[in-house]
C-alpha positions as CSV (number, residue, x, y, z in Angstrom):
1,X,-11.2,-4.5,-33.0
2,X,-7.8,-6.6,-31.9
3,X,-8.7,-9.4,-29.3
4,X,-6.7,-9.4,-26.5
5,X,-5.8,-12.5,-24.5
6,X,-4.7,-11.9,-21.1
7,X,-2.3,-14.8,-19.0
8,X,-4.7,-16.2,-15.9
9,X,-3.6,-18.3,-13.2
10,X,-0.3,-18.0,-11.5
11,X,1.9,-16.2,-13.5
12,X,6.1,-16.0,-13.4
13,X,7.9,-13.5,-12.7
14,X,11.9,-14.6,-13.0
15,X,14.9,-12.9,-10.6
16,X,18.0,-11.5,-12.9
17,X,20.7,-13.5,-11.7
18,X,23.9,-11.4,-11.1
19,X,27.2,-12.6,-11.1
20,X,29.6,-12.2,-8.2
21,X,31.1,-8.6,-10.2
22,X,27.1,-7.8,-10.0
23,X,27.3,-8.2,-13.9
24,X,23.8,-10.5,-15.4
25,X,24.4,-14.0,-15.7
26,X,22.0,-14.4,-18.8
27,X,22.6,-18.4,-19.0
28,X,21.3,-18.7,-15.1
29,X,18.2,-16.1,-16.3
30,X,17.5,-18.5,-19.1
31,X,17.4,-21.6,-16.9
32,X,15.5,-19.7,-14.3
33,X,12.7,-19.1,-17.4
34,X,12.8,-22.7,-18.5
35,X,12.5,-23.7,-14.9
36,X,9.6,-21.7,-14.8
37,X,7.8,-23.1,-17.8
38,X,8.0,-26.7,-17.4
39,X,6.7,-26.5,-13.9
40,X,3.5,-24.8,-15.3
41,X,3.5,-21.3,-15.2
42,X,1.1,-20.0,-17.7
43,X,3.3,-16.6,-18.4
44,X,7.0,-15.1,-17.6
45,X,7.0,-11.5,-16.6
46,X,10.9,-10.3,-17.1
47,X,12.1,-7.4,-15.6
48,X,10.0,-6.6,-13.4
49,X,9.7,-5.9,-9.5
50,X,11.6,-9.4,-8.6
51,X,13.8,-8.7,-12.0
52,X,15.3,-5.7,-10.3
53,X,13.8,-3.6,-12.9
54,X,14.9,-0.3,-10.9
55,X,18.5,-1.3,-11.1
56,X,19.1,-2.7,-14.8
57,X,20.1,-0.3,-17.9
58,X,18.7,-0.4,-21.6
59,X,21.2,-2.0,-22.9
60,X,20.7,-5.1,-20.0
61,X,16.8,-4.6,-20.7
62,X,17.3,-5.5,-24.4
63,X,19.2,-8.3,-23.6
64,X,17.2,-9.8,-21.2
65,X,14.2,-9.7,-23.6
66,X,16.7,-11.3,-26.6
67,X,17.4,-13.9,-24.1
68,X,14.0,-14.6,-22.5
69,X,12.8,-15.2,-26.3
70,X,15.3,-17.6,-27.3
71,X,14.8,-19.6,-24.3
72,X,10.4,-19.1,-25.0
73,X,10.3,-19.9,-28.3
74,X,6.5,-19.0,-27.9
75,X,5.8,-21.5,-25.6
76,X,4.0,-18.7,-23.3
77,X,3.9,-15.3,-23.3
78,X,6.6,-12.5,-22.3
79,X,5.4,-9.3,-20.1
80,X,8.1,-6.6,-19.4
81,X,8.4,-4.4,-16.4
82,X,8.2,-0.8,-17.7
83,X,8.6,2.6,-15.5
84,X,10.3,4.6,-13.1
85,X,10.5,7.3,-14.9
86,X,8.6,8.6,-17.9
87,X,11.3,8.5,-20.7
88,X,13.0,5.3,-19.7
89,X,9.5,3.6,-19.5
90,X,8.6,4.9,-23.1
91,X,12.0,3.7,-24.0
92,X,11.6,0.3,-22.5
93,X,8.0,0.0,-24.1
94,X,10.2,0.7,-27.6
95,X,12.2,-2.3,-27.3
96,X,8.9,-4.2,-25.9
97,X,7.5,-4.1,-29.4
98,X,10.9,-3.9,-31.4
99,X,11.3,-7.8,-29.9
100,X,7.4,-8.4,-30.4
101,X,6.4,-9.5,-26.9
102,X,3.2,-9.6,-25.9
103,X,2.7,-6.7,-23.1
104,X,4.2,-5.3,-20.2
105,X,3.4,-4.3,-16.7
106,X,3.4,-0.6,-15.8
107,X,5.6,0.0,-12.3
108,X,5.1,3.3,-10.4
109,X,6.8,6.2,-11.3
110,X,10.0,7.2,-9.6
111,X,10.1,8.9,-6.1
112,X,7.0,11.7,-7.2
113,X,3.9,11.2,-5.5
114,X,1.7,12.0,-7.9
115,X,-1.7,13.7,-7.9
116,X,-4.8,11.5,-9.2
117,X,-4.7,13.4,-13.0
118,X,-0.9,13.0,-12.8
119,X,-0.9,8.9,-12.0
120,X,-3.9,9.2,-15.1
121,X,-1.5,11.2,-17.6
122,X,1.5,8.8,-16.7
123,X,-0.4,5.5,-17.4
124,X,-2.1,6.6,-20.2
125,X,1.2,8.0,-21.6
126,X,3.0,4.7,-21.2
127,X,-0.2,2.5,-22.3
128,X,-0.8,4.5,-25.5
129,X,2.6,4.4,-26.7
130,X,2.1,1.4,-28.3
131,X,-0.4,-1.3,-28.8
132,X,1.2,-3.7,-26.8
133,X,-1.1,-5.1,-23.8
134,X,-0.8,-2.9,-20.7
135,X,-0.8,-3.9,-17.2
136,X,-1.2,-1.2,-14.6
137,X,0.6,-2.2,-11.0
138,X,-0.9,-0.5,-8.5
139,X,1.6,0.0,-5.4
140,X,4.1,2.8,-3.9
141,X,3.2,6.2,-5.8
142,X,0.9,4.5,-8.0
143,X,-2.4,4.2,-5.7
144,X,-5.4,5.0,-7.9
145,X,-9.3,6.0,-6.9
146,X,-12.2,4.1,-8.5
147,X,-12.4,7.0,-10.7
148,X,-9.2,7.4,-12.2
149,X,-9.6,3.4,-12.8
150,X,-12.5,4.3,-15.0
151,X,-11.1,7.0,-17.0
152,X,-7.9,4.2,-17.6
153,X,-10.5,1.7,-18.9
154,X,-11.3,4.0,-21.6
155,X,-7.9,2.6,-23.0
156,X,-8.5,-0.8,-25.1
157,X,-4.4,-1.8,-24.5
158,X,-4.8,-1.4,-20.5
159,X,-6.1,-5.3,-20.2
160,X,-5.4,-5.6,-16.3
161,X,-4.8,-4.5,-13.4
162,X,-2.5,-5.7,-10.5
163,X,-2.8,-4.8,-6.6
164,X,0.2,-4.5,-4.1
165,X,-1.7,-2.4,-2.0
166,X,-4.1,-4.8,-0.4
167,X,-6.9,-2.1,0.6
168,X,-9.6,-4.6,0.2
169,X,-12.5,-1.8,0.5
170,X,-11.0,0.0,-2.9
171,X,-10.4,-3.5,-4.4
172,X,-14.1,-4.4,-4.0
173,X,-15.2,-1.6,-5.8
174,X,-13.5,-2.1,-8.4
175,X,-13.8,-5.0,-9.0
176,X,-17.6,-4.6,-8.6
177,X,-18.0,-1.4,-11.0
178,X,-15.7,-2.7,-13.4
179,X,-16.7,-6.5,-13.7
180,X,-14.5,-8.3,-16.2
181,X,-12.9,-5.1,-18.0
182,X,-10.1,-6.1,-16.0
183,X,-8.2,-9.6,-15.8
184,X,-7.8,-8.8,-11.8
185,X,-4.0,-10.1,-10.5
186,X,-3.1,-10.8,-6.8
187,X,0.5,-8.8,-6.9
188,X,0.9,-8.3,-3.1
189,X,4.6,-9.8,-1.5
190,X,4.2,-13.3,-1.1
191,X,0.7,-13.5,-3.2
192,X,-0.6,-16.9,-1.1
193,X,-0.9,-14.8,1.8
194,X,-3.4,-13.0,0.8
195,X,-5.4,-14.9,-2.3
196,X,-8.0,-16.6,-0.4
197,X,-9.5,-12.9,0.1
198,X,-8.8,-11.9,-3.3
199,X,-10.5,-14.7,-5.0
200,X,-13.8,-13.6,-2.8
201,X,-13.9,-10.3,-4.6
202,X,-13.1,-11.1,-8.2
203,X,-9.1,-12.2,-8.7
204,X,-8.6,-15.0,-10.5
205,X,-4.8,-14.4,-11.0
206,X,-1.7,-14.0,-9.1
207,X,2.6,-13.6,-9.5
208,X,3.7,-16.3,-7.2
209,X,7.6,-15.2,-5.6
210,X,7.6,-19.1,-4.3
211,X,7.1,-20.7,-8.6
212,X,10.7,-19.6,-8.9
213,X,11.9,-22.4,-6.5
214,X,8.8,-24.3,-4.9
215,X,6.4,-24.2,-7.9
216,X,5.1,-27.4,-6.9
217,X,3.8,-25.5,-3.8
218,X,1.9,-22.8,-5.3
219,X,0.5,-24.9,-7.4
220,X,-1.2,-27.5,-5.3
221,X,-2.0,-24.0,-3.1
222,X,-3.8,-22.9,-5.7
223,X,-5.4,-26.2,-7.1
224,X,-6.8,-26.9,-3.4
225,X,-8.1,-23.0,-3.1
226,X,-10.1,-23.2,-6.2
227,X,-11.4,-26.8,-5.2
228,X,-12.4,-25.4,-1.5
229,X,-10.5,-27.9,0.1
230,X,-9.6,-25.6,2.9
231,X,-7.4,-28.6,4.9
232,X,-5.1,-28.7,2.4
233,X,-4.9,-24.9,2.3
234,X,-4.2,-24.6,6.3
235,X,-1.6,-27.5,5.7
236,X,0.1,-25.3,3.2
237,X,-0.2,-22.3,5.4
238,X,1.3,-23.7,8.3
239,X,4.1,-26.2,6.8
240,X,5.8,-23.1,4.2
241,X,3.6,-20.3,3.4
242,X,3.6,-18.6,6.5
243,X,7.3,-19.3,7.6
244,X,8.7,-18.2,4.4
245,X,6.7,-15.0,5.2
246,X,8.1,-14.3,8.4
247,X,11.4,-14.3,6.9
248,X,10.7,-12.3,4.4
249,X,9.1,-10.0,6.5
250,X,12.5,-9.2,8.4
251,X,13.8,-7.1,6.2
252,X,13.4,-4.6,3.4
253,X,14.2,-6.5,0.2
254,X,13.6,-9.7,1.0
255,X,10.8,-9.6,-1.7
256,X,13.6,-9.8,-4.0
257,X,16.6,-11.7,-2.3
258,X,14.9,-14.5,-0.7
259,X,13.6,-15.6,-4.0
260,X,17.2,-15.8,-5.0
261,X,18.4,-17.5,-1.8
262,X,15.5,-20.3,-2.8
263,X,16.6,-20.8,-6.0
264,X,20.2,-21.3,-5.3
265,X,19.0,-24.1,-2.0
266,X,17.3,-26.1,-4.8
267,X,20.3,-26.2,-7.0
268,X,18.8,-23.5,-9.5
269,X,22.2,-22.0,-11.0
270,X,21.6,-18.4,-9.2
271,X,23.7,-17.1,-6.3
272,X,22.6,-15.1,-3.9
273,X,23.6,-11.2,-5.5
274,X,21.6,-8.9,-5.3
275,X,22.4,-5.0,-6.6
276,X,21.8,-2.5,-4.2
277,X,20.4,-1.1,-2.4
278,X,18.8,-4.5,-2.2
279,X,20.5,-6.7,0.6
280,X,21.5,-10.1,0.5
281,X,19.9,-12.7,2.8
282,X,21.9,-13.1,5.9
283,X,22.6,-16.6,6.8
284,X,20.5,-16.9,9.6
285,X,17.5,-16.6,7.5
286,X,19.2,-18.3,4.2
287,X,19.4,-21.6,6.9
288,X,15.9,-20.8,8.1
289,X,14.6,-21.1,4.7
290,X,16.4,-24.3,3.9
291,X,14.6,-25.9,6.4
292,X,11.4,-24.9,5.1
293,X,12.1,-26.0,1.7
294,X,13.3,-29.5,2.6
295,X,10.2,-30.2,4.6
296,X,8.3,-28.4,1.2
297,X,10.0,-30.9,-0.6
298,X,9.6,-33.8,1.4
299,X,5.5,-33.1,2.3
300,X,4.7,-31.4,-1.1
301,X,7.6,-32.1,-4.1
302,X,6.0,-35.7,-4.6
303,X,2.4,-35.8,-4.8
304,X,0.7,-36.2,-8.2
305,X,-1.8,-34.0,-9.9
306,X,-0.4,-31.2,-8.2
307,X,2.3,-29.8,-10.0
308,X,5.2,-31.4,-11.1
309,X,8.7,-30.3,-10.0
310,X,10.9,-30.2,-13.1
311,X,14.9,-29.1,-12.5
312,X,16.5,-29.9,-15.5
């Protein structure tokens, strides 16, 4: 039987720059990976929810993966986003193993709500196509009971499973029924939010939005959740965590866009372009979150043994 290694920790998941014509600048994605990488992130996850997945062609999808591995080189491992609908996703799992990377993460399918069976059939369409490592991404129209979980885990490539629901009643039971079947991954908006309650029930694992310009921050987050040194943790809450997350939180796409808007205060080459019907940040909050990052960098961007921030 194949072992399977799954990544733990806080995992990357990079933006896809655009240029002003909207067109991918592939040299500003490449920088955005390395950034990633030598600030600590134990996996890059490309094309995916923050990679505008829903918005990028095959043709873009094939080069992003070329790209992402030249910049790699093996140094961690690549996850795709796959979905949306059923043929692109089976499609996009194609080129996943044509460029040998190590898994990808199933997105929900497009627009149908699915019944339970239906969700079952869709996953276990996409997992099975290859022997790739699957991740299933529970959000949107892809909300699963307990028992369609179990019927998945049947399936040796389906390795984890990622929330962006945040019903904390399901997540407890399955997390309790199904133990360490699953590598369980914190994927809610703005994962710090939320972790301390995940880690309670079983998540050892998160996609940080923040890594892509603050790294240094989720990572001394995480360091001083693990080591219960719940000062720290408050300190982090109040001084960026919880501002950044009232900006985000005023308006739809921010998920996306205010990554962008981060990476391009800290001199990250990325401009703030988004394809829609994602919006841009407005200025208002792009200033907003300038503040927050300066006083991120002056409180947090310094202190050893938690992180180092690396922009070269």
């Amino acid at each position: 039987m194949q072992t399977r290694t799954v990544p733990r920790g806080i995992l990357g998941f990079p933006v896809t720059p655009m240029n002003d014509d909207l067109s991918i600048d592939y040299l500003a994605f490449q920088s955005n990976i390395e950034f990633l990488i030598k600030n600590g992130l134990e996996s890059v996850f490309i094309a995916c929810g923050a990679g505008e997945l829903q918005s990028i062609n095959l043709e873009e999808y094939e080069q992003l993966i070329i790209k992402a591995k030249q910049v790699v080189k093996g140094r961690v491992p690549i996850y795709t986003g796959v979905g949306g609908n059923i043929t692109t996703a089976l499609a996009q799992t194609k080129l996943s193993v044509q460029h040998q990377v190590e898994g990808y993460l199933i997105l929900p399918p497009y627009l149908i709500e699915p019944s339970q069976d239906g969700i079952y059939e869709y996953v276990k369409t996409i997992t099975e196509s290859t022997e790739l490592n699957a991740i299933v991404y529970q959000r949107d129209n892809c909300i699963m009971t307990l028992e369609t979980l179990k019927r998945l885990a049947e399936i040796p490539q389906l390795v984890a499973f990622k929330d962006g629901v945040g019903n904390i009643e399901a997540n407890v039971e399955f997390t309790q029924t199904l133990g360490d079947r699953f590598v369980w991954i914190n994927g809610m908006p703005l994962a710090e939010v939320t972790m301390p309650t995940y880690v309670n029930i079983g998540y050892d694992t998160y996609s940080s939005a923040i890594s892509n310009y603050i790294p240094y921050v989720s990572r001394q987050y995480f360091e001083a959740l693990q080591n219960g040194d719940k000062t720290k943790v408050k300190a982090i809450y109040e001084d960026v965590i919880f501002p950044i997350h009232n900006i985000r939180k005023q308006k739809k796409g921010y998920a996306v866009s205010l990554i962008k808007a981060g990476m391009q205060i800290v001199g990250l080459p990325v401009a703030n372009n988004v394809r829609p019907p994602i919006a841009p940040v407005e200025q208002e909050h792009y200033e907003a979150l300038k503040e927050i990052i300066a006083r991120a960098e002056h409180k947090y961007g310094n202190v050893k043994g938690g992180g180092t921030y690396v922009n070269n």
